[in-house]
Biopython code that builds the backbone (N, CA, C, O; Angstrom):
import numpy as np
from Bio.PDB.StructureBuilder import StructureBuilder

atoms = [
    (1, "UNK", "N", (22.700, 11.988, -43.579)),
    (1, "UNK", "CA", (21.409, 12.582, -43.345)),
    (1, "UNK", "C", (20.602, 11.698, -42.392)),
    (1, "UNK", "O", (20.407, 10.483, -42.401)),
    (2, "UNK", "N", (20.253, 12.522, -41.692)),
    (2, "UNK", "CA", (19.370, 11.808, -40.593)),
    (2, "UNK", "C", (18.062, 11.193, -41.211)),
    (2, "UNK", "O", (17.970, 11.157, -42.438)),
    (3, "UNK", "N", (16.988, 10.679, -40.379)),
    (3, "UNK", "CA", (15.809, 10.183, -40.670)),
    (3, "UNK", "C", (14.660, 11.399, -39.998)),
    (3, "UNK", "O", (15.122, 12.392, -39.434)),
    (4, "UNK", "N", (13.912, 11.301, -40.061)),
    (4, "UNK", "CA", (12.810, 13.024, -40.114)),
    (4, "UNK", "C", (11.689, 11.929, -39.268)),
    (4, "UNK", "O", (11.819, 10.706, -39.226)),
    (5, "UNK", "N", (10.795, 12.577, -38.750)),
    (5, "UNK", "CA", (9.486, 11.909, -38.448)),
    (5, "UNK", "C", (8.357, 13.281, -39.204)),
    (5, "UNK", "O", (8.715, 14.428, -39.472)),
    (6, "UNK", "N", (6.817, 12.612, -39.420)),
    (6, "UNK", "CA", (5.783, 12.959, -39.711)),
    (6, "UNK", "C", (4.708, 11.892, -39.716)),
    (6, "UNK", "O", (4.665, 10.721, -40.094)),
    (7, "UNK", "N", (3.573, 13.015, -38.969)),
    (7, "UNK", "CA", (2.695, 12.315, -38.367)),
    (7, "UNK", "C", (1.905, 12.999, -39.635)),
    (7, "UNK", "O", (2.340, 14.104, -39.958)),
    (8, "UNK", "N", (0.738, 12.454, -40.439)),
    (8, "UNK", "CA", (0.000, 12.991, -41.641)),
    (8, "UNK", "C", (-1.403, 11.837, -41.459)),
    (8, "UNK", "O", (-1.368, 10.610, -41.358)),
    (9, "UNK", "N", (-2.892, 13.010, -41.467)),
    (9, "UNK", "CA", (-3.507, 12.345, -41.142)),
    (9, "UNK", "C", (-4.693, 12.254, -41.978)),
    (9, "UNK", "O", (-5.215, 13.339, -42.234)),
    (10, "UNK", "N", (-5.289, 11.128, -42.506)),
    (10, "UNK", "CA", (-5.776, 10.853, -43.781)),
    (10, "UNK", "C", (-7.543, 12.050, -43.940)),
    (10, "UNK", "O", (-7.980, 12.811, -43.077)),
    (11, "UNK", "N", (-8.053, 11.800, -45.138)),
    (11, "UNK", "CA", (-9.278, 12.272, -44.903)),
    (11, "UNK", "C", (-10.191, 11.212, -44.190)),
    (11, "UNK", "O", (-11.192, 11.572, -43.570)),
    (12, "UNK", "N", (-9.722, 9.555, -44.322)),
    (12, "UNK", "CA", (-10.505, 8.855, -43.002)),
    (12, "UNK", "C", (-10.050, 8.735, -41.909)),
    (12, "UNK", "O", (-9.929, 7.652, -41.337)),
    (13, "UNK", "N", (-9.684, 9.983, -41.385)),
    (13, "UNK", "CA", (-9.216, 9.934, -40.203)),
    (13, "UNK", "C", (-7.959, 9.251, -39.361)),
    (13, "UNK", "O", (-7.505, 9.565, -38.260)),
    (14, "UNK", "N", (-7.610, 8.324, -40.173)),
    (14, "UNK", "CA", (-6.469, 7.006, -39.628)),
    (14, "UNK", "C", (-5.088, 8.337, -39.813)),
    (14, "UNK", "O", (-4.669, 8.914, -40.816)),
    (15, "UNK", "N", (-4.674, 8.444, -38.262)),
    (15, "UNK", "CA", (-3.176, 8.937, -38.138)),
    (15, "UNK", "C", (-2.058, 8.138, -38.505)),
    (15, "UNK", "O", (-1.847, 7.114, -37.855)),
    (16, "UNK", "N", (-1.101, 8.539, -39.711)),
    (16, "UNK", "CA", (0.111, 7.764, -39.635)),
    (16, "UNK", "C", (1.042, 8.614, -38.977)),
    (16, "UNK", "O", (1.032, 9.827, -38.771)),
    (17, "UNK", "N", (1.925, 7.630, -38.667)),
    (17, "UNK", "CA", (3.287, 8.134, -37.981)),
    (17, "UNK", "C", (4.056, 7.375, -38.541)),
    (17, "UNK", "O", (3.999, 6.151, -38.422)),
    (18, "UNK", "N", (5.271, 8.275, -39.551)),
    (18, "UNK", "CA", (6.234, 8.093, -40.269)),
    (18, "UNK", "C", (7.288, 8.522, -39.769)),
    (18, "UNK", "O", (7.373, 9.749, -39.718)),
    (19, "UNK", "N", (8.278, 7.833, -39.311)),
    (19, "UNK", "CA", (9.350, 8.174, -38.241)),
    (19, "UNK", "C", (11.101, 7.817, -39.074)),
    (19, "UNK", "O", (12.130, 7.654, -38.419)),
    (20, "UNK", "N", (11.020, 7.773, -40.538)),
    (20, "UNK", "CA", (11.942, 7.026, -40.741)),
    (20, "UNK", "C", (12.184, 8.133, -42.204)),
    (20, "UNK", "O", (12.745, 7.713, -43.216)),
    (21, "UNK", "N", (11.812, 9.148, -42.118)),
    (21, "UNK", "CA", (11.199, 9.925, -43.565)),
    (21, "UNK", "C", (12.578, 10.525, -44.002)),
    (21, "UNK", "O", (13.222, 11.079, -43.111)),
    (22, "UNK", "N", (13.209, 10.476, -45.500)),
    (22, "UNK", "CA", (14.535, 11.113, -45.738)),
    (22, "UNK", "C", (13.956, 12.107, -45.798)),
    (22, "UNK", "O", (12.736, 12.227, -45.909)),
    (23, "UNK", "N", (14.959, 13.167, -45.715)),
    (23, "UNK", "CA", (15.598, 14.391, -46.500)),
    (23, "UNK", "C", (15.169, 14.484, -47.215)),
    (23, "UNK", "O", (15.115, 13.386, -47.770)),
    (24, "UNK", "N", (14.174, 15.982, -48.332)),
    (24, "UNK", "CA", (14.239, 15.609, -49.662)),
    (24, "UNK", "C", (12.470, 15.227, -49.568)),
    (24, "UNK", "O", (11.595, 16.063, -49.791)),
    (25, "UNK", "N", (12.276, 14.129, -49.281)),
    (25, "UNK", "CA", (11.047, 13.549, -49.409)),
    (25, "UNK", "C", (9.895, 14.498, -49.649)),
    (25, "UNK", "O", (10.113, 15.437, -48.883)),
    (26, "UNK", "N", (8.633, 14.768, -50.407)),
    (26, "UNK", "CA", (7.817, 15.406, -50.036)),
    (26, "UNK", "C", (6.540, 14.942, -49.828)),
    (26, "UNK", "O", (6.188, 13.843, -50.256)),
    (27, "UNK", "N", (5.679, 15.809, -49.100)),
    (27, "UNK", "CA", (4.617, 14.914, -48.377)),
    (27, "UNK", "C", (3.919, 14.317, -49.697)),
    (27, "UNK", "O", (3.613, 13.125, -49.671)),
    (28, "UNK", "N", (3.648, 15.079, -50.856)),
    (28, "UNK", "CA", (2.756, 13.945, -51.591)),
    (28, "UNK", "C", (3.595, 12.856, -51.595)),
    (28, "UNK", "O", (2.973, 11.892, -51.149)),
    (29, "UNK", "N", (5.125, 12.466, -52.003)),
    (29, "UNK", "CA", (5.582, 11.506, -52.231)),
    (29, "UNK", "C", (5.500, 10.173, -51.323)),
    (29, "UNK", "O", (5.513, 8.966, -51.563)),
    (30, "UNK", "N", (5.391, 11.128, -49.943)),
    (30, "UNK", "CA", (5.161, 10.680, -48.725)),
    (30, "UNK", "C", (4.185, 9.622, -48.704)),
    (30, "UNK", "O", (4.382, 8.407, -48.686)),
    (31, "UNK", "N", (2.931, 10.366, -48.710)),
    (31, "UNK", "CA", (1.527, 10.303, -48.647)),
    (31, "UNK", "C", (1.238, 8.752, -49.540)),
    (31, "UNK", "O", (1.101, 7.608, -49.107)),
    (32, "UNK", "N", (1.219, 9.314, -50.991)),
    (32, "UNK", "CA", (1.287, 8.658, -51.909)),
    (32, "UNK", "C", (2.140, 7.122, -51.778)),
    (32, "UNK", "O", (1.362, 6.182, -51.939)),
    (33, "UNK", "N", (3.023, 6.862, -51.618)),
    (33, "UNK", "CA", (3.767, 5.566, -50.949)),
    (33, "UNK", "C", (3.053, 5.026, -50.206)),
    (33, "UNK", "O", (3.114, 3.804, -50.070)),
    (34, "UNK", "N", (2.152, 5.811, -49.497)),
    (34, "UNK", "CA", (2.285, 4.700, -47.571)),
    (34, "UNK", "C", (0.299, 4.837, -47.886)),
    (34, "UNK", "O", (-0.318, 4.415, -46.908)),
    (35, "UNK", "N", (-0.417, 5.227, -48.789)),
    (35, "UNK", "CA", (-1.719, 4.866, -49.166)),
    (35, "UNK", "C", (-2.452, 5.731, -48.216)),
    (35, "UNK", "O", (-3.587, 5.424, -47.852)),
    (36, "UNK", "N", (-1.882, 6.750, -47.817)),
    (36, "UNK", "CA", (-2.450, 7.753, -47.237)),
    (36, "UNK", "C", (-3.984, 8.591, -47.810)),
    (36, "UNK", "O", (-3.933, 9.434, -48.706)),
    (37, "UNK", "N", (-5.296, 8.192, -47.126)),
    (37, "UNK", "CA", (-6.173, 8.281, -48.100)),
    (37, "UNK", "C", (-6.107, 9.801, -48.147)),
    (37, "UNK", "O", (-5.541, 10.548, -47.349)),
    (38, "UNK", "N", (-6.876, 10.146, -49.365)),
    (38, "UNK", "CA", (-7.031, 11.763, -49.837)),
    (38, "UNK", "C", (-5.627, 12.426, -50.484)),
    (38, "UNK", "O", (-5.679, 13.592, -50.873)),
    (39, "UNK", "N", (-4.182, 11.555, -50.612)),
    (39, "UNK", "CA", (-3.458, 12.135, -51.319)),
    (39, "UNK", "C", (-3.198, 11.362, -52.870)),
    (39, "UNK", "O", (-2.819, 10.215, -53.109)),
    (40, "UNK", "N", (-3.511, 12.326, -53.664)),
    (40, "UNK", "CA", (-3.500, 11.455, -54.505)),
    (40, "UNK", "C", (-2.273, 11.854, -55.803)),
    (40, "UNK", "O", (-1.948, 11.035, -56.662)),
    (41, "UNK", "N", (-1.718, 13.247, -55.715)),
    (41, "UNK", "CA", (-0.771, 13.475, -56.400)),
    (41, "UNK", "C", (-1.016, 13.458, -58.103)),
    (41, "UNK", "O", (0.008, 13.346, -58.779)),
    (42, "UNK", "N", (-2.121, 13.548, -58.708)),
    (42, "UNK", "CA", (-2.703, 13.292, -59.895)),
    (42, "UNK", "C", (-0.998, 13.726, -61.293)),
    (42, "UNK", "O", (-0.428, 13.160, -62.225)),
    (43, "UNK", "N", (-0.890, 15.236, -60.412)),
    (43, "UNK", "CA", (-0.001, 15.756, -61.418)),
    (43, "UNK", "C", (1.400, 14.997, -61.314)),
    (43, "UNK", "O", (2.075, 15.076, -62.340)),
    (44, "UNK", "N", (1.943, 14.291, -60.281)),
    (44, "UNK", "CA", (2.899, 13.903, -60.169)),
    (44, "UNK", "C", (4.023, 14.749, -59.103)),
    (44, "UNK", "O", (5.133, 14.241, -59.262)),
    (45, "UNK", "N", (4.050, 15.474, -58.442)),
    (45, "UNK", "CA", (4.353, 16.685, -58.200)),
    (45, "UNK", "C", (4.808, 18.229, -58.588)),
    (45, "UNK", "O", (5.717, 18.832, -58.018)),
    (46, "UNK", "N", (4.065, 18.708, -59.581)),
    (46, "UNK", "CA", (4.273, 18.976, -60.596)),
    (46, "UNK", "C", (3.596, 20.891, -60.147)),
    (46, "UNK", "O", (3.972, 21.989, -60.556)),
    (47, "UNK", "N", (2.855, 20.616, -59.481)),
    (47, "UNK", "CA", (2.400, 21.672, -58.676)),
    (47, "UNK", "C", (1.085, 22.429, -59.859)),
    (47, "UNK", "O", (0.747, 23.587, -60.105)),
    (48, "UNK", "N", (0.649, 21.092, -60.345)),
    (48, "UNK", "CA", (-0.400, 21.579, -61.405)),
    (48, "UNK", "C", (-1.543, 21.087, -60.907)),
    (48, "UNK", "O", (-2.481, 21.326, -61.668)),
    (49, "UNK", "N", (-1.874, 20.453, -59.867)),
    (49, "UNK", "CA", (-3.475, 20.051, -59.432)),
    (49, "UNK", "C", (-3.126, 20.386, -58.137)),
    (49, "UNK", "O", (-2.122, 21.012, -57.796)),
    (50, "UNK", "N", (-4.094, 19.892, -57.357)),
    (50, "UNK", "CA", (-4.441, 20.287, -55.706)),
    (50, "UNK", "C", (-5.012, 18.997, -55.111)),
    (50, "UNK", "O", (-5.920, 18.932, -54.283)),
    (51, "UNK", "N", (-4.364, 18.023, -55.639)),
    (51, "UNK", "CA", (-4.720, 16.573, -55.439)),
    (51, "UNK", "C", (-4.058, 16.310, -54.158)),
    (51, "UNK", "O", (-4.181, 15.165, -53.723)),
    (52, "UNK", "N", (-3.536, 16.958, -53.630)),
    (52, "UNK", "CA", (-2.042, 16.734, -52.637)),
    (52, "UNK", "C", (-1.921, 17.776, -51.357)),
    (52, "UNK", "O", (-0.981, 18.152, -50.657)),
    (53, "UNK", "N", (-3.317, 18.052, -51.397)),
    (53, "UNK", "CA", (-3.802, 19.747, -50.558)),
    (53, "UNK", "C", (-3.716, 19.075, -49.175)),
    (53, "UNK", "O", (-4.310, 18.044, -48.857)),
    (54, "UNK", "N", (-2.761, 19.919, -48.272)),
    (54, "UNK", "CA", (-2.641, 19.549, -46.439)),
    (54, "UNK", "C", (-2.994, 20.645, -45.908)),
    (54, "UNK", "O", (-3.026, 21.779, -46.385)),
    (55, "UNK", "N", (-3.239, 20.292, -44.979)),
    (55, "UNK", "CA", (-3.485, 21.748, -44.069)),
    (55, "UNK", "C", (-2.121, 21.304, -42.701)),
    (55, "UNK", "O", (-2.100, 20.542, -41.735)),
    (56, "UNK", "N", (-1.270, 22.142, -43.244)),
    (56, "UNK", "CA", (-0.419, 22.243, -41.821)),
    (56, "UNK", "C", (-0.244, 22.215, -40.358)),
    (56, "UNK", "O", (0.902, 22.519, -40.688)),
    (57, "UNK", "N", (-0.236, 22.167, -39.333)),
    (57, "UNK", "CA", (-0.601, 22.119, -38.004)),
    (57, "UNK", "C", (0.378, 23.938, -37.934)),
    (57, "UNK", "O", (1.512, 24.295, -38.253)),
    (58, "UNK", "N", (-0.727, 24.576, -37.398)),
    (58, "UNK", "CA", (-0.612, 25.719, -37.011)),
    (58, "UNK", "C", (0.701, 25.804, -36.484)),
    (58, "UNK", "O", (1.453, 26.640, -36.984)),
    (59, "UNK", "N", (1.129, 25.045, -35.509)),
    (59, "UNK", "CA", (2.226, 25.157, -34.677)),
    (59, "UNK", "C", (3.722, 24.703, -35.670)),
    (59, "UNK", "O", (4.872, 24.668, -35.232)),
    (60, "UNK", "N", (3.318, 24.418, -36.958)),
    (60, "UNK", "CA", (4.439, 24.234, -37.614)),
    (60, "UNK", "C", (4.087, 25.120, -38.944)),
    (60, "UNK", "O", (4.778, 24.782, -39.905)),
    (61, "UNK", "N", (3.497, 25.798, -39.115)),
    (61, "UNK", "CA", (3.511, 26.762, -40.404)),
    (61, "UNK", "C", (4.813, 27.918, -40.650)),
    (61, "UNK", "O", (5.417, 28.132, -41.700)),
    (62, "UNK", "N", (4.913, 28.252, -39.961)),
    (62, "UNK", "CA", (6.075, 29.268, -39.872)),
    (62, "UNK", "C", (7.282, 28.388, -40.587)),
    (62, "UNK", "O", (7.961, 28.684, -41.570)),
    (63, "UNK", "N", (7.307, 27.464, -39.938)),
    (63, "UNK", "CA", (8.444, 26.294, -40.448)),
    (63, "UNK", "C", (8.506, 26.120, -41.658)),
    (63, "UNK", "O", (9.490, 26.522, -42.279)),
    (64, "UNK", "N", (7.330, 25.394, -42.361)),
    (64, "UNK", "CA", (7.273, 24.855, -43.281)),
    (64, "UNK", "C", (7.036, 25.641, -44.597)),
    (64, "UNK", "O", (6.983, 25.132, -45.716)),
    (65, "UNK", "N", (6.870, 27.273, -44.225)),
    (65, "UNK", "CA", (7.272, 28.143, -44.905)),
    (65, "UNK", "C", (5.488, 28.384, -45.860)),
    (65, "UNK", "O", (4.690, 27.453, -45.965)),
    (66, "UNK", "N", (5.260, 29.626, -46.357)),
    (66, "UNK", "CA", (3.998, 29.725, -46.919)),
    (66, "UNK", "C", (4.073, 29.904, -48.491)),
    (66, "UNK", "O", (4.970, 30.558, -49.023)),
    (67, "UNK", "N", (2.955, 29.205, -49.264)),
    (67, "UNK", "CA", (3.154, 28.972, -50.591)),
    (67, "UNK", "C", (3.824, 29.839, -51.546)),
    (67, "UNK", "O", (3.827, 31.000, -51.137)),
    (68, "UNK", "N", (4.415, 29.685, -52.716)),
    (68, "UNK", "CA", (5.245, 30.874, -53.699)),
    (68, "UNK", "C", (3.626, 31.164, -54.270)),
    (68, "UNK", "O", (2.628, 30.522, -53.944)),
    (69, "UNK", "N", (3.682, 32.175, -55.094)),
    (69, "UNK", "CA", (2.827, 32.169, -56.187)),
    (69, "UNK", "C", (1.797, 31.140, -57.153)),
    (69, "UNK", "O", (0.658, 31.158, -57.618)),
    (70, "UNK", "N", (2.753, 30.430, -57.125)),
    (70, "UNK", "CA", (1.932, 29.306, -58.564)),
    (70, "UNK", "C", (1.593, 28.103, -57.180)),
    (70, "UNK", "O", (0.928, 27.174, -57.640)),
    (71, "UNK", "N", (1.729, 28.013, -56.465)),
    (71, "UNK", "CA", (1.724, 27.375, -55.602)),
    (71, "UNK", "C", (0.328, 28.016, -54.606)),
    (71, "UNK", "O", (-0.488, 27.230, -54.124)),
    (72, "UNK", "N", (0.238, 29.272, -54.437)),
    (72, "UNK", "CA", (-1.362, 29.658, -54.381)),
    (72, "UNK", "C", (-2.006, 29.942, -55.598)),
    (72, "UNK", "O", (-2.722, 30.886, -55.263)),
    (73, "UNK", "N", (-2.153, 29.808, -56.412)),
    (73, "UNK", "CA", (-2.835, 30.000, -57.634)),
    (73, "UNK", "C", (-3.199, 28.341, -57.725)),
    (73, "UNK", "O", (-4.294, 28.024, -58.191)),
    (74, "UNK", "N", (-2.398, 27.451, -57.339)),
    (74, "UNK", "CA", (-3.049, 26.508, -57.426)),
    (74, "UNK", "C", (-4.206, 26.114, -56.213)),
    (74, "UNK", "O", (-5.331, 25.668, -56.439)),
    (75, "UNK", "N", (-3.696, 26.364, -55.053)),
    (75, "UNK", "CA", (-4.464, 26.392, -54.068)),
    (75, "UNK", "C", (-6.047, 26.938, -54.410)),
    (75, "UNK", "O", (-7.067, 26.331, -54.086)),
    (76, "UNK", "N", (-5.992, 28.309, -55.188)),
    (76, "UNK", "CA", (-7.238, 28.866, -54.885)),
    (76, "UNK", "C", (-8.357, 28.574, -56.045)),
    (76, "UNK", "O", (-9.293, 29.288, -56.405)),
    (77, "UNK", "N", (-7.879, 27.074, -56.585)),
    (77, "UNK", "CA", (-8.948, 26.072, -57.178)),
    (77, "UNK", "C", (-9.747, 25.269, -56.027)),
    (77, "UNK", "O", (-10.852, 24.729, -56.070)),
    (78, "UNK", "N", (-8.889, 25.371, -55.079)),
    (78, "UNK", "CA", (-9.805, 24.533, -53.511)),
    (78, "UNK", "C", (-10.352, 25.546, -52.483)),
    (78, "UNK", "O", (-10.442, 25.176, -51.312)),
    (79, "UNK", "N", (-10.815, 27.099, -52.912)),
    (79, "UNK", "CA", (-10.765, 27.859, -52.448)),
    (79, "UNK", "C", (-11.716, 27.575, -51.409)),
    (79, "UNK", "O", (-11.632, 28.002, -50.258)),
    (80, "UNK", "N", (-12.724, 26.757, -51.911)),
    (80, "UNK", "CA", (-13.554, 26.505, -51.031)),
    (80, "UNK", "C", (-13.273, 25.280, -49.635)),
    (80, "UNK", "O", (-14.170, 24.850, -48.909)),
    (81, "UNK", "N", (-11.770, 24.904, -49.545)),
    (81, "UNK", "CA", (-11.646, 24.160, -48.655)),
    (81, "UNK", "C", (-10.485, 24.384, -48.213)),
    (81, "UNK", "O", (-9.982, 23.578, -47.431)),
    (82, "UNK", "N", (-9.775, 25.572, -48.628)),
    (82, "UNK", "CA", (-8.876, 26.059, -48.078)),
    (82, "UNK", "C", (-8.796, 26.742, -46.926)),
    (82, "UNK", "O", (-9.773, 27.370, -46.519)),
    (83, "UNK", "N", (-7.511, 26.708, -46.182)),
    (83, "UNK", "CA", (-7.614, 27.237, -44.892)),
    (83, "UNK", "C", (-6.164, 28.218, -44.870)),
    (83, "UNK", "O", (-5.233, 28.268, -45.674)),
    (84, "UNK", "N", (-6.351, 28.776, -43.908)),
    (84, "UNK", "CA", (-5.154, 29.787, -43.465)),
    (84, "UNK", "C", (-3.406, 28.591, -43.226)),
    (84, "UNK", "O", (-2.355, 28.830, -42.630)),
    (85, "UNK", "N", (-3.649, 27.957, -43.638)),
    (85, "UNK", "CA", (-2.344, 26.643, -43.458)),
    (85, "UNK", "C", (-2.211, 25.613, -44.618)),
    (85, "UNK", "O", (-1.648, 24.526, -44.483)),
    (86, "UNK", "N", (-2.833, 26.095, -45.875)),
    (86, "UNK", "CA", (-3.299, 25.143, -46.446)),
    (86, "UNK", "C", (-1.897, 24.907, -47.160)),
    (86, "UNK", "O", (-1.211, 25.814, -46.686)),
    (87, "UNK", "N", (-1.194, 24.280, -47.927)),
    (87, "UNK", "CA", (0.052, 24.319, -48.719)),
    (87, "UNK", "C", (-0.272, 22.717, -49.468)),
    (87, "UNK", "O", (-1.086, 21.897, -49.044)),
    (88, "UNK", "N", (0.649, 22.558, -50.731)),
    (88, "UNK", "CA", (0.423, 21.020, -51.348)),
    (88, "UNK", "C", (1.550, 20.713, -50.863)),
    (88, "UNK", "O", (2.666, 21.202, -50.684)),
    (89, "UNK", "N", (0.940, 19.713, -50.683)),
    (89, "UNK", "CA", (2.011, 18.226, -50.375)),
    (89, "UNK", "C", (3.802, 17.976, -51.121)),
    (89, "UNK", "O", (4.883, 17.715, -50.593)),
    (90, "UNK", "N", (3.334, 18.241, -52.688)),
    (90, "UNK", "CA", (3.932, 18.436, -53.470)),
    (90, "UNK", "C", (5.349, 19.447, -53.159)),
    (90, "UNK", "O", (6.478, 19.217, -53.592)),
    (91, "UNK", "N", (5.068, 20.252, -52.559)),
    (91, "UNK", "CA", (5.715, 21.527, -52.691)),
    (91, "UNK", "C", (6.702, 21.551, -50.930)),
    (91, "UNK", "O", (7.771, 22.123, -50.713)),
    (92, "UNK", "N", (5.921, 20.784, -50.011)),
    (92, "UNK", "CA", (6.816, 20.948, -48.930)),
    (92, "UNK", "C", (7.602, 19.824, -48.591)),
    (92, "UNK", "O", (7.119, 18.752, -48.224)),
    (93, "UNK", "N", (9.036, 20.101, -48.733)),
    (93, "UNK", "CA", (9.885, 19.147, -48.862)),
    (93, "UNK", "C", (10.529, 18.534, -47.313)),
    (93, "UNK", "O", (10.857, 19.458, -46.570)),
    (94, "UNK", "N", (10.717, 17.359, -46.823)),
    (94, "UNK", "CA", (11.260, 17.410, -45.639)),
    (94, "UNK", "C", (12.923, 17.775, -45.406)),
    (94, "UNK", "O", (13.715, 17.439, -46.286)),
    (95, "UNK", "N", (13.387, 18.450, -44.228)),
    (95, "UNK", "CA", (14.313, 18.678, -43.741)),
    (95, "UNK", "C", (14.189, 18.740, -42.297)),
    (95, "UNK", "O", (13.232, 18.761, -41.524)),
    (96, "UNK", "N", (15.902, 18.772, -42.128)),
    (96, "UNK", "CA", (15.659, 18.607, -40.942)),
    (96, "UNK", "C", (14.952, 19.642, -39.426)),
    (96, "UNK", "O", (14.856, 19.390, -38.225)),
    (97, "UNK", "N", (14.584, 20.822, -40.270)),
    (97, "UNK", "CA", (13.838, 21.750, -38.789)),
    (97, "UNK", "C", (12.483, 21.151, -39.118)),
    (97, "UNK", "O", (11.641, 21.684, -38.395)),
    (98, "UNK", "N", (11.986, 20.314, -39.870)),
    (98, "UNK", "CA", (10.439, 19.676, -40.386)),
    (98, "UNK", "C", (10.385, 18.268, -39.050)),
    (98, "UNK", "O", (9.277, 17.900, -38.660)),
    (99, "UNK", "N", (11.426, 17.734, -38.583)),
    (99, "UNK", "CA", (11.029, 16.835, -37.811)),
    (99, "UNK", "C", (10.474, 17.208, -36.666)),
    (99, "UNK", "O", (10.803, 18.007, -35.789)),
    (100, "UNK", "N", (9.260, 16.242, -36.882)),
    (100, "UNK", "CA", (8.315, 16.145, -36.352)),
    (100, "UNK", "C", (6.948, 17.002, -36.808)),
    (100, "UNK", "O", (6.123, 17.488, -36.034)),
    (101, "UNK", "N", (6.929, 17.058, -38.286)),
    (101, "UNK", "CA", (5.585, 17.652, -38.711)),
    (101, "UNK", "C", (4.228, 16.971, -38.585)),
    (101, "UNK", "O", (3.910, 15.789, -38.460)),
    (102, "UNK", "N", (3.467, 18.214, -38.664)),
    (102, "UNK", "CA", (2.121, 17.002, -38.387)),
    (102, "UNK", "C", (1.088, 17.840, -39.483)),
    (102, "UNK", "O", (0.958, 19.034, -39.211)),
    (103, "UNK", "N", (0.415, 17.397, -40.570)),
    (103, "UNK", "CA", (-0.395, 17.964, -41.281)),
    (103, "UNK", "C", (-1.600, 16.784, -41.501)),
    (103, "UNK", "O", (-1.595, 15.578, -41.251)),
    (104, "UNK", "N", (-2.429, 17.502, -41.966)),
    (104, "UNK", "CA", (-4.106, 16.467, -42.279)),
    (104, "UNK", "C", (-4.346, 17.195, -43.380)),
    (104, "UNK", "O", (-4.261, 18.409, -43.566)),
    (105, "UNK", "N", (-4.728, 16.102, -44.256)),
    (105, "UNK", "CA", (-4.901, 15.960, -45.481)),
    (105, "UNK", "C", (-6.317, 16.769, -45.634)),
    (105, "UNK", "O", (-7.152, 16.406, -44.805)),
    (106, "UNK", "N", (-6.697, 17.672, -46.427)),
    (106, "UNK", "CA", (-7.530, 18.732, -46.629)),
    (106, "UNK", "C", (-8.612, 17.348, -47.435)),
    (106, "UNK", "O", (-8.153, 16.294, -47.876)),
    (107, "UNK", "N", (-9.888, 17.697, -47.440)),
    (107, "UNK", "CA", (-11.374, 17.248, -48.142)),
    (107, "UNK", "C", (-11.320, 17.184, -49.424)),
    (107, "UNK", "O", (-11.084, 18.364, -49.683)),
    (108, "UNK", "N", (-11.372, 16.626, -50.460)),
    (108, "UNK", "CA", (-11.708, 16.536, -51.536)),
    (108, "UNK", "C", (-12.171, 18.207, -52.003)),
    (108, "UNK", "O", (-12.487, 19.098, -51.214)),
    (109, "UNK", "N", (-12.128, 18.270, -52.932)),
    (109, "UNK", "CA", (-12.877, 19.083, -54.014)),
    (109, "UNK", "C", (-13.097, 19.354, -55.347)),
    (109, "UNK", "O", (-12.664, 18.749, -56.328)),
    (110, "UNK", "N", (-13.707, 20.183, -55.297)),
    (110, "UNK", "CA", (-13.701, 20.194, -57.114)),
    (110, "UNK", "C", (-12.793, 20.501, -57.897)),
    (110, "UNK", "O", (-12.714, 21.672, -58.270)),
    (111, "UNK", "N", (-11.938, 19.604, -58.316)),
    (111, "UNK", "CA", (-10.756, 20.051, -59.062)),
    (111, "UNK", "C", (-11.106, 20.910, -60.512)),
    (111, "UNK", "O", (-10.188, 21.331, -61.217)),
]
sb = StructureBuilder()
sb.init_structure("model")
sb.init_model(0)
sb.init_chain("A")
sb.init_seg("    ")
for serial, (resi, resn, name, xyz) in enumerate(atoms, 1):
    if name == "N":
        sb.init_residue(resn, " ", resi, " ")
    sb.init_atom(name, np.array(xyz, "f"), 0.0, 1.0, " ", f" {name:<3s}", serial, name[0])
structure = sb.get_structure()
C-alpha cells in the first residue's frame, strides 16, 4: 500500500500537509494524532458526536462519497454550521483515489 497525501486545515487556520497518510486512516484519526485544532473525536470514531465535522473541498466531494444516514443524522446536530460538503472525519476513510484530499475543519458548535 502506497502512502496517500492530505492537506486538512485547522479552525486556526494553520494548513497541514500530511503526505505520508496509510490506507485505512481516517481523518479524525488523522486530525487527532497530528493536534489538528478543532478535531477532537470525543466519540472515538464511533459516528456518535460531530466533534470531527470537515467540510470537504468541493473539488473532492464526489470522491469522498456523501454521508449514509446515521452519518447525517449526526451531522444535523451542527445544522447550524453545516455546509453542502460537510461529512465527519470519522467516517471518511483514506484510499487511494483520496490522494491528495484537502478538507477544513468546520467551527465549533453546540454539541
Amino acid at each position: 500500500m502506497g502512502k496517500l497525501k492530505v492537506t486538512m486545515t485547522g479552525v486556526d487556520g494553520i494548513v497541514h500537509t500530511f503526505e505520508d497518510v496509510e490506507e485505512g486512516t481516517s481523518l479524525m484519526e488523522l486530525g487527532r494524532q497530528n493536534g489538528v485544532a478543532g478535531i477532537l473525536g470525543d466519540c472515538g470514531g464511533g459516528c456518535a458526536c460531530a466533534t470531527c465535522h470537515v467540510y470537504v473541498a468541493q473539488e473532492w466531494y464526489a470522491r469522498a462519497g456523501q454521508p449514509d444516514e446515521i452519518e447525517h443524522a449526526m451531522l444535523d446536530i451542527v445544522a447550524d454550521v453545516m455546509e453542502p460538503t460537510s461529512r465527519l472525519g470519522c467516517q471518511v476513510r483514506m484510499r487511494p483515489e483520496l490522494d491528495g484530499l484537502e478538507v477544513t475543519v468546520a467551527p465549533a458548535s453546540a454539541y
